[in-house]
C-alpha positions in Angstrom: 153.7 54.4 70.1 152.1 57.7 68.8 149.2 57.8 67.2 150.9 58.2 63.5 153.0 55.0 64.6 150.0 53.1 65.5 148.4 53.8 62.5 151.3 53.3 60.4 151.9 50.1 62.2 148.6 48.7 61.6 148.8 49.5 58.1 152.0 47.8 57.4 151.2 44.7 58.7 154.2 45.6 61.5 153.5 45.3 65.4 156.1 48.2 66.0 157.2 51.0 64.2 159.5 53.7 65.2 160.6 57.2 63.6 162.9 56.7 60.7 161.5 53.4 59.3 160.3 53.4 55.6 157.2 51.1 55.8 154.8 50.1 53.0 151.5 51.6 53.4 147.9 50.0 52.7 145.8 52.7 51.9 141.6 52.9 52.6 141.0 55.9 50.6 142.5 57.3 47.2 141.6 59.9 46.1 142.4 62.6 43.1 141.1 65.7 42.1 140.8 67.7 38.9 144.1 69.8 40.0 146.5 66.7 39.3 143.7 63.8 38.1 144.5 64.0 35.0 148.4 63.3 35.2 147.8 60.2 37.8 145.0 58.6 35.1 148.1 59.3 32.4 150.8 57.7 34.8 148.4 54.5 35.0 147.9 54.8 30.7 151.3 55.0 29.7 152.6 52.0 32.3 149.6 50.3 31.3 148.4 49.6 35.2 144.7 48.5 36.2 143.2 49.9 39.1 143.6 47.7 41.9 140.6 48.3 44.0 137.8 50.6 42.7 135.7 50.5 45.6 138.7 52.6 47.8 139.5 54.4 45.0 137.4 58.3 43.4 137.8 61.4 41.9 137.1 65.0 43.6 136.3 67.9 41.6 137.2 70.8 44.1 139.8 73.2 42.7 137.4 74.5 39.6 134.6 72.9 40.2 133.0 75.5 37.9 135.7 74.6 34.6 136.0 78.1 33.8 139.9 77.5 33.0 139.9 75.5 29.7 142.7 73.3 31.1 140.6 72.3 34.6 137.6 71.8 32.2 139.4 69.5 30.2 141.2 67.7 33.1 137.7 67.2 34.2 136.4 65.4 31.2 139.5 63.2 30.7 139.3 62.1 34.3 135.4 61.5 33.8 136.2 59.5 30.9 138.4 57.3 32.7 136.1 56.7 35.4 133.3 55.8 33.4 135.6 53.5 31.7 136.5 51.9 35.6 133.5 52.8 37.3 135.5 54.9 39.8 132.8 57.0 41.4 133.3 60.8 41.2 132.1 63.5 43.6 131.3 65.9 40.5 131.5 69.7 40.5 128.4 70.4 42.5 129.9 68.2 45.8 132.7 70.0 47.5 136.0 69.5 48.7 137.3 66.1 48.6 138.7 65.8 51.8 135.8 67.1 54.0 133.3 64.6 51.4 135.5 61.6 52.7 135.1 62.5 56.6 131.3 63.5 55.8 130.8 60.8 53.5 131.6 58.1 55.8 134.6 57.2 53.7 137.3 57.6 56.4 137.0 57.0 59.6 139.6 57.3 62.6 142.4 55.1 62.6 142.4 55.2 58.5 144.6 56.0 56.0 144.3 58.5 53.1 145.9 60.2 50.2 144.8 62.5 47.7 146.7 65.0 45.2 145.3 67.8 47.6 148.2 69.0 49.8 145.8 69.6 52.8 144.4 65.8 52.4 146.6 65.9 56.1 143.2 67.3 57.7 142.1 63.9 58.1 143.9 64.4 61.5 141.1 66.0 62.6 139.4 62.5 63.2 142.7 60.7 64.1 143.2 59.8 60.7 146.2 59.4 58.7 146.0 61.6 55.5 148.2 62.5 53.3 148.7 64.8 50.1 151.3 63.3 47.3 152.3 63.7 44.0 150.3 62.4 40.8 153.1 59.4 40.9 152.3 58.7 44.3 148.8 58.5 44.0 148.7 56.3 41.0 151.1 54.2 42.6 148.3 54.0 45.2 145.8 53.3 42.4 147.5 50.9 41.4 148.7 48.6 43.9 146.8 49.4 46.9 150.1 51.0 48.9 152.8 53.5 48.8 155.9 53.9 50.8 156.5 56.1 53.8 158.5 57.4 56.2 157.8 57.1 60.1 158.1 60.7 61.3 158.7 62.3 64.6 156.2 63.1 66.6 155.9 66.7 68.4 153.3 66.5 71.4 151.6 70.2 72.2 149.4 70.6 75.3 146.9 73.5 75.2 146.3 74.1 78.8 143.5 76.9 79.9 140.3 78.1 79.1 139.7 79.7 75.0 138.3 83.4 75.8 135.1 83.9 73.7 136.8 86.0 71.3 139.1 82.9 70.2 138.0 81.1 67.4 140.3 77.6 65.9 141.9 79.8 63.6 143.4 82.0 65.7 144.8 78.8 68.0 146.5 77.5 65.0 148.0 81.1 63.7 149.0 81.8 67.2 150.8 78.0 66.9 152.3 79.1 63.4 153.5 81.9 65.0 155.6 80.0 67.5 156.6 77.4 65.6 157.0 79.1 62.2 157.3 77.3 58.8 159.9 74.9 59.5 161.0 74.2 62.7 158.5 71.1 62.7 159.1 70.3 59.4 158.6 66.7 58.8 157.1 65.5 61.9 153.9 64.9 63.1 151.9 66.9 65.7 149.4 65.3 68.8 147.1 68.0 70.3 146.3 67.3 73.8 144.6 69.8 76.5 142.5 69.6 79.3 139.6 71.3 77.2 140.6 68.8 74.0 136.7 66.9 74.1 135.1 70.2 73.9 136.6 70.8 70.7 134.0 70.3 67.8 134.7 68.2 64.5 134.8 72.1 62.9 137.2 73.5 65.2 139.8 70.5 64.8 139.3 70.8 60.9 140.4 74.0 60.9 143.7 74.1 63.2 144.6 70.2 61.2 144.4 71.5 57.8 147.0 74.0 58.9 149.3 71.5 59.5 150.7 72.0 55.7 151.8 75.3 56.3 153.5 74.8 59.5 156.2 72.3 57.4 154.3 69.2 59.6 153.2 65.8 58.0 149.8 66.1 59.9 148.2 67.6 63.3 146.7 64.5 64.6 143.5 65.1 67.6 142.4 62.0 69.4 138.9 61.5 68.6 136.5 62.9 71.3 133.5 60.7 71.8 131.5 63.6 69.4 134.0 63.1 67.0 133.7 59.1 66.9 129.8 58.9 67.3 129.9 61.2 64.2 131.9 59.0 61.7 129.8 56.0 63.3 126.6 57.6 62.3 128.0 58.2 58.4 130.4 55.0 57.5 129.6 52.1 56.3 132.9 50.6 57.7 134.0 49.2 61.0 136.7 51.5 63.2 138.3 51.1 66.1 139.8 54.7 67.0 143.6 55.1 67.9 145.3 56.5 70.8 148.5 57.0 71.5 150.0 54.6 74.5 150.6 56.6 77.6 153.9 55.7 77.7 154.4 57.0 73.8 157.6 58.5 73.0 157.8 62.0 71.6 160.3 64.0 69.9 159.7 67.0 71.6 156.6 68.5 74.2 155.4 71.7 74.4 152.6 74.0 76.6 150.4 76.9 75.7 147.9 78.7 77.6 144.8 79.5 75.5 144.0 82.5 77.4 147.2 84.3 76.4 146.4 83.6 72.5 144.6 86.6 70.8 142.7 86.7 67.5 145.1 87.1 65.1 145.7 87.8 61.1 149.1 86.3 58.7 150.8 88.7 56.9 150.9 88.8 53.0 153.0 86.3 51.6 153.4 84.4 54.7 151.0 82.5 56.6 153.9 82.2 59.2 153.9 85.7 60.0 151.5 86.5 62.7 150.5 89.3 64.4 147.7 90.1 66.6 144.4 91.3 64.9 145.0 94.5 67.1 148.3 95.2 65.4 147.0 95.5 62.0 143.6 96.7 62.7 142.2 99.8 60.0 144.5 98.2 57.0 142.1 99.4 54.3 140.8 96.6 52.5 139.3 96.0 49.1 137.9 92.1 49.1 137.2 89.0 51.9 137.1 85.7 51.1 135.3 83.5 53.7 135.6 79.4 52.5 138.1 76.6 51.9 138.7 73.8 53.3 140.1 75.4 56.8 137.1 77.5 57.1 134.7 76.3 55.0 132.8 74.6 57.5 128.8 75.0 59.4 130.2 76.7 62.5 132.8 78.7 60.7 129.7 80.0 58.2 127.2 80.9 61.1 129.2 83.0 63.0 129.8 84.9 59.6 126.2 85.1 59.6 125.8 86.5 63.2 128.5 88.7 62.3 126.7 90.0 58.8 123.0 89.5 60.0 121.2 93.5 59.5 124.4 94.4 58.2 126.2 95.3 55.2 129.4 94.8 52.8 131.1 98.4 53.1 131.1 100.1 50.4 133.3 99.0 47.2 134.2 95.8 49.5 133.8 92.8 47.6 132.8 89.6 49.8 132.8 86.3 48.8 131.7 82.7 50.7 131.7 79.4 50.0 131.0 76.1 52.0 133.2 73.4 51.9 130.2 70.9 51.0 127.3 70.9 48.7 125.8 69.4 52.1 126.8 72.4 54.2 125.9 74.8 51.0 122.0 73.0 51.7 122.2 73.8 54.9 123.4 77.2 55.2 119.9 77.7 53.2 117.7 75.5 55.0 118.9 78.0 58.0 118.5 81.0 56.3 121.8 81.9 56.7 122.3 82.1 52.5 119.7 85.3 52.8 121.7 87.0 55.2 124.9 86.3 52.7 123.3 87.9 50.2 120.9 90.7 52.4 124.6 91.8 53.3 125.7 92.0 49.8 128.2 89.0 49.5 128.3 86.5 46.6 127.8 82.8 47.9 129.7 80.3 45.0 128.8 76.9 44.4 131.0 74.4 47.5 134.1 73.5 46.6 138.0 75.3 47.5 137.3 78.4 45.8 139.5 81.3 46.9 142.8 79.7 47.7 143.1 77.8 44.3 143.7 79.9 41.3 140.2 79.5 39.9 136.4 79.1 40.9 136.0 82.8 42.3 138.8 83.1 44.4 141.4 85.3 42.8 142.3 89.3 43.3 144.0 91.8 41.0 146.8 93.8 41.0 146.8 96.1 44.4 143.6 94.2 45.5 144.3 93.9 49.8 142.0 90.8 50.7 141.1 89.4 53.9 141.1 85.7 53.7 140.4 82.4 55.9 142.2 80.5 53.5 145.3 78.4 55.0 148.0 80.2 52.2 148.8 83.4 51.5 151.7 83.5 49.0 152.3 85.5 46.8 150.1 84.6 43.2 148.5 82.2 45.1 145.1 84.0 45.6 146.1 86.5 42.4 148.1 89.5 41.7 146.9 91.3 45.4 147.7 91.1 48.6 145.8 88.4 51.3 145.9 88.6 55.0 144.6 85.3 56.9 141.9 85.0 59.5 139.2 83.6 61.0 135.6 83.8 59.8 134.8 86.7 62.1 137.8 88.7 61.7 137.3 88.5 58.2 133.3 89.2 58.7 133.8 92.0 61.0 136.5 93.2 58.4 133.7 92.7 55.1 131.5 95.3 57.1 134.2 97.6 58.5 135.7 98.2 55.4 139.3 97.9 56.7 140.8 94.8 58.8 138.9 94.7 61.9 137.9 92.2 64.8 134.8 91.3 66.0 135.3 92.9 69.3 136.2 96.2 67.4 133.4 96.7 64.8 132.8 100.3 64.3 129.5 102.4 63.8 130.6 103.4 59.8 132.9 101.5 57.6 135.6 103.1 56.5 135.3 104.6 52.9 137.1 105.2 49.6 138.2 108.1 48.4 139.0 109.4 45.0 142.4 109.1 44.4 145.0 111.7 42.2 144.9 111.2 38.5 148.1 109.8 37.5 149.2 110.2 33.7 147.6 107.5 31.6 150.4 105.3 29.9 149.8 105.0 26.1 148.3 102.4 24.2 150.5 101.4 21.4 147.1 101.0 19.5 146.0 104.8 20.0 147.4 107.8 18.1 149.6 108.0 15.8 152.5 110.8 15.5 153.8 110.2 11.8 151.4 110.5 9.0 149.4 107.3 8.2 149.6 106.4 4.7 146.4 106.1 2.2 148.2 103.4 0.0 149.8 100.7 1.8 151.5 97.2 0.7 152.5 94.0 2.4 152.1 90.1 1.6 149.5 88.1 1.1 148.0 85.0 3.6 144.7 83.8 1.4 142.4 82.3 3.8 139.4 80.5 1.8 137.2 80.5 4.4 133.8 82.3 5.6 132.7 82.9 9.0 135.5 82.6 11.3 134.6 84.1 14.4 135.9 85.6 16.9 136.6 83.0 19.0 138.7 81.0 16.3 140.6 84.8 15.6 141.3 85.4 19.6 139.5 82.7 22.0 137.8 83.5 25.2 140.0 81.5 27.0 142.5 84.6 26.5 140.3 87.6 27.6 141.7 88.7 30.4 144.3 89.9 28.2 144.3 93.6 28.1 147.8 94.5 27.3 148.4 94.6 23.6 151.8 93.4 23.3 150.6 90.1 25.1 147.3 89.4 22.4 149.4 88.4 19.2 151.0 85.3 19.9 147.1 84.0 20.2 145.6 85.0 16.9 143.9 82.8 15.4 144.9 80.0 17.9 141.5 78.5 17.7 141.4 77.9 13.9 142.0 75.1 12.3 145.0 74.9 10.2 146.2 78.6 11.4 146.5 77.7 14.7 150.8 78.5 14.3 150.3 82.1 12.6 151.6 84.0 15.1 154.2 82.1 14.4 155.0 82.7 10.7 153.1 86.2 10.0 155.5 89.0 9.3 155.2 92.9 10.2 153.1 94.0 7.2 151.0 91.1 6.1 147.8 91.6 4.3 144.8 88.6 5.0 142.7 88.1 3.0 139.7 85.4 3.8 136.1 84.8 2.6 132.3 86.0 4.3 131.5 87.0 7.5 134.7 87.2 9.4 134.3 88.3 12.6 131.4 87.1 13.3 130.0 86.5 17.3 131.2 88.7 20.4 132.2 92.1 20.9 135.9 91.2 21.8 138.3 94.2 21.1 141.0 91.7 21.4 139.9 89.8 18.0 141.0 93.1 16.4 144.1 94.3 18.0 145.3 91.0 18.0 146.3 91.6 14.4 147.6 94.9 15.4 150.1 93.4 17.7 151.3 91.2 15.2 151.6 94.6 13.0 149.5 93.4 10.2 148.5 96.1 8.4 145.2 95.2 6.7 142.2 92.4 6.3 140.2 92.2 2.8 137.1 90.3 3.1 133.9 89.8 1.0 132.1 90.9 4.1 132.8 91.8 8.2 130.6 90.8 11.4 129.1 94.4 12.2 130.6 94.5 15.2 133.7 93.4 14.0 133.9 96.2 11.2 133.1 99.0 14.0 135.9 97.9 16.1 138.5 97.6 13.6 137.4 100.6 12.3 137.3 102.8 15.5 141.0 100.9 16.3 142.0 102.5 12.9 142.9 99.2 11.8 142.0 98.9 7.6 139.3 96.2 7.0 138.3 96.3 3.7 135.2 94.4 1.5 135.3 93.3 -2.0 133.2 91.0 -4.6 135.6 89.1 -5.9 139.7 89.2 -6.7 139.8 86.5 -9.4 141.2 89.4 -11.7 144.3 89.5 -9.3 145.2 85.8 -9.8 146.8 85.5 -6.2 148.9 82.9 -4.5 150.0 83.0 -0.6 152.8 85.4 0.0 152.2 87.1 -3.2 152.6 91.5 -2.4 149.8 93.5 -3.0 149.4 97.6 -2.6 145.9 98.8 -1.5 144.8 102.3 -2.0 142.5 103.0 1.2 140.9 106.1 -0.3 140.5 104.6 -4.1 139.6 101.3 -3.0 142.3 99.9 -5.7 144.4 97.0 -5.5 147.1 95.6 -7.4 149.0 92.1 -7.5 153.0 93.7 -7.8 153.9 90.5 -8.7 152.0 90.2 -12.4 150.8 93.8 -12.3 146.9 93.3 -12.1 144.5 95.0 -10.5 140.8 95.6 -9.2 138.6 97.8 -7.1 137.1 97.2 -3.6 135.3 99.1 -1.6 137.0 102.1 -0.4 137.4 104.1 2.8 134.2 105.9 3.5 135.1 109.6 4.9 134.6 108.8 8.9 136.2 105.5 8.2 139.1 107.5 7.0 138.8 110.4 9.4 139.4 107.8 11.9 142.2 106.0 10.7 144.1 109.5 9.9 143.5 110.5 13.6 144.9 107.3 14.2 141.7 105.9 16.4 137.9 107.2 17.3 139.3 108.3 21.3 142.4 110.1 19.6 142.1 113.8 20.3 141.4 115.4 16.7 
């Protein structure tokens, strides 16, 4: 058998398994992280299931690890509830990725199984390990009863004959592999790496080219443990292994041959990791950020030759850079070697350890037109943001950080290559500035009374939404974080009027909190006083806030129409014909909202 059968074998309580069976699977390690921890923990709630075995079971915080999306924040605190509630240890937001904690952590070890919601939990081939990444079903399932179903695959046996020339780093081995095999041709079946050079292959190096496995269409790239590999997990587990090998008479689906020294340091294409070309090929591709983490590259070795690379150098100019190690354990490291001084001497930001720039939070992501170099294992499209990302290895992308354009190691040049100013193109129009009919001094719309004082910004437009800076997009969240209002978008009409109690507005500078209301086309907020900030914007925005003392006289109701007249400061209820004074326009207030905003050309 191969060594996916043997494993598989051993696992199911079965002395033989061939390609094709479904077996049920005892699994050592089950894991779930904050991308898809929260939906296995509801699985178990709503079918009412137990955990079956705590002890083999934890939670990884690695795709946010920082919470700054509301949704991975809350994930986070559900799933902490639950394990408090189970005492199902977590590896919090200061530990790392899950998958290199269980191989550091001593929690797998070769000849185990694994699964986790991460769809790269398949680098546990690195150590001869069986890992898998599943669904949240799948994984509770797991929780649950200790096993899950599987499928004996194929396996594909690849020899990698020769010597690596110095220039060729893991990475480029397995993009050179993806660019034989492409995205599918494997798909399904497991991969053994064998070579005459195989033991002198660190616990890095095979990290790196398994956790590619994913992206090739594979199950898993399995290594045979080298002696360094074994004495390694020895030294961290708690558990008793015996490594597996496959038999020497094993049966394989298909065998194939390289020669390292015809692989050359290569880069994927945007969009497809599949898409190889040599580093050569695309060399002086203008870049604008590199990204230098995750779990394919994430590791010690992958993190000093960066440092080699960077060391008495720096970032070119308007380059962003960005690393960060896999573990909280290699984070420690990299500055108890002084390798964290040369990241930021060279003007890179180091983030706290965890997956970073391949998932969609952390500090990973690029905007629109943004060209990143990355030593992620994905590139497609909206995964990393709105830009384009290129894959490498750690020094391609290094070399490429000081360069200022995509560049290998071999071919680092004297100056980086530089930005340059390009032509103005026409600005497009906010729909917030200028105006070209005359704005009216006495307006009218209907009433929403909201009897409450300081509502701030954050309950008018929460932070949550920021990144919002196209107006159209802003009014569907107003006043999503206040309670009771939470559905006005929903029910305001072009034209309303609010009208609410002291202090709204209060707290941060947000433009949005304003123009919010301006999407919606409400034309006007009365209130017994404004946030100062909040007055200046809506002011400058040309957007009527207006203050009063009290509008008792006007004996309103919600939905009632009122007319205002800016410059008069009057207002009268049309429904029962009263009426009162505010305060009116002042003359620059007035000024403004003619022009029809303060950066309106007079």
């Amino acid at each position: 058998m191969t060594i996916i059968e043997k494993i598989l074998a051993r696992h199911s309580g079965n002395r033989v398994v061939k390609p094709g069976e479904i077996v049920d699977v005892d699994i050592d390690v089950r894991l779930a992280r904050d991308f898809g921890g929260a939906s296995v923990v509801k699985n178990l709630e709503e079918n009412q299931l137990e955990v079956a075995d705590v002890d083999k079971t934890w939670f990884t915080f690695d795709c946010n690890p920082t919470g700054s999306d509301q949704k991975y924040a809350a994930n986070q605190q559900y799933c902490r509830l639950f394990a408090r509630n189970n005492s199902i240890p977590v590896f919090d937001i200061d530990a790392g990725i899950g998958t290199h904690l269980a191989i550091d952590k001593g929690l797998a070890v070769p000849g185990c199984t694994l699964v986790s919601t991460d769809s790269h939990a398949n680098i546990l081939g690195a150590i001869g390990s069986f890992g898998q990444g599943m669904g949240d079903q799948d994984i509770a399932a797991a929780w649950a009863n200790g096993k899950v179903w599987f499928k004996v695959p194929q396996t594909v046996k690849i020899k990698l004959n020769g010597w690596c020339p110095p220039d060729l780093s893991a990475k480029d081995i397995v993009l050179n592999l993806l660019r034989e095999f492409g995205a599918n041709s494997l798909l399904g079946k497991a991969i053994e790496i064998h070579g005459n050079q195989l033991d002198q292959f660190s616990l890095d190096q095979r990290i790196t080219i398994a956790s590619m496995a994913t992206e090739m269409g594979a199950i898993a790239i399995f290594f045979p443990p080298s002696e360094e590999v074994i004495n390694y997990c020895k030294a961290r587990s708690y558990r008793k292994f015996e490594p597996i090998f496959a038999d020497s008479n094993a049966v394989y689906a298909e065998k194939f041959q390289f020669d390292l020294s015809a692989f050359h340091p290569a880069v994927s294409m945007p969009g497809k990791p599949h898409d190889v070309k040599d580093a050569e090929e695309v060399m002086g591709i203008k870049i604008d950020s590199v990204f230098i983490g995750s779990c394919t590259n994430g590791r010690m070795e992958d993190l000093r030759v960066t440092a080699k690379i960077l060391e008495g150098k720096k970032v070119a100019p308007g380059v962003v850079m960005k690393i960060v190690p896999a573990t909280d354990e290699i984070w420690q490291q990299c500055l108890a070697e002084g390798l964290t001084k040369i990241f930021k001497e060279a003007g890179a930001l180091v983030g706290n350890a965890g997956c970073a720039g391949c998932a969609a939070g952390q500090i990973g992501q690029n905007g629109p037109g943004e060209v990143t170099i990355s030593t992620g294992n994905r590139n497609f499209a909206g995964k990393q943001g709105k830009g384009e990302v290129y894959l490498a290895s750690p020094a391609t992308a290094a070399a490429s950080a000081i360069a200022g354009h995509i560049a290998p190691e071999a071919y680092l040049p004297d100056s980086p290559t530089l930005f340059f100013p390009q032509m103005k193109k026409e600005a497009a129009g906010l729909s917030r500035a200028g105006t070209t009919t005359e704005k009216p001094e006495v307006i009218s719309g209907k009433v929403w009374i909201i009897n409450q004082d300081n509502i701030d910004t954050d309950m008018i437009f929460h932070n949550r939404h920021l990144a919002i800076t196209n107006l159209e997009e802003m009014g569907q969240f107003t006043f999503g974080n206040l309670k009771d209002w939470m559905d006005y978008a929903r029910k305001s009409e072009p034209g309303d009027i609010i009208i609410t109690g002291r202090n709204f507005g209060s707290g941060s500078s947000r433009q949005q909190a304003v123009d919010c209301f301006i999407a919606l086309k409400n034309q006007a907020i009365l209130a017994k006083s404004f946030g100062a900030i909040y007055e200046r914007n809506a002011i400058n925005a040309a957007f009527p806030v207006m203050s009063y003392n009290s509008l008792e006289e006007l004996n309103l109701k919600n939905r009632d129409r009122i007319q205002i007249d800016l410059r008069n400061g009057i207002v009268v209820n049309l429904e029962n014909g009263s009426e009162t004074r505010i305060e009116p326009f002042s003359e620059v207030q007035m000024q403004i909202y003619k022009r029809g905003g303060l950066l309106v050309k007079k």
